[in-house]
C-alpha positions, 0 to 999 in steps of 0.5 A: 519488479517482483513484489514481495507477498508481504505486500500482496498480504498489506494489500488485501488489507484494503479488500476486506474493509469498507472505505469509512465516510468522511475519508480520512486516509491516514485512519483508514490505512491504520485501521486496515494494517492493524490486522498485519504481524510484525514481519510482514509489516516489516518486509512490507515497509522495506520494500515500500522504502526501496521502491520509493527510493528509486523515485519510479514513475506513477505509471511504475507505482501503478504498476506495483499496486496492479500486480496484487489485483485488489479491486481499490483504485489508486489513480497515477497522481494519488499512487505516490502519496497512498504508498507513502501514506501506508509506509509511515503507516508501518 
């Protein structure tokens, strides 16, 4: 699956802040997406909204996520529900 540089961009939101302590994930992706136009927003929403309709694996929402070489982690059980986070996010 080729992925969009709308979400390679919404990605690195998440290099260029720190993790804020408590974690509250919900107010960490807002923060880190507050930085994004409209448009990039709106392909990125788009395309999260495709992938998660096809109902892929862990392993394939890994995969995704891999493809943009950001240095945060997202485990196999946590990648649904972080894209699904950052989709209502958008």
């Amino acid at each position: 699956m080729e992925v969009p540089e709308s979400f390679k961009i919404l990605s690195r939101c998440f290099d260029d802040y720190t993790l804020p302590m408590p974690l509250v994930p919900e107010l960490w992706i807002e923060r880190s997406l507050a930085s994004l136009d409209a448009a990039t927003k709106s392909d990125a929403k788009r395309f999260l909204t495709e992938s998660l309709h096809r109902d892929p694996t862990a392993g394939e929402l890994k995969n995704i996520w891999n493809t943009t070489a950001i240095a945060y982690y997202v485990d196999g059980e946590n990648v649904r529900p972080f894209f699904e986070l950052i989709l209502n996010a958008l």
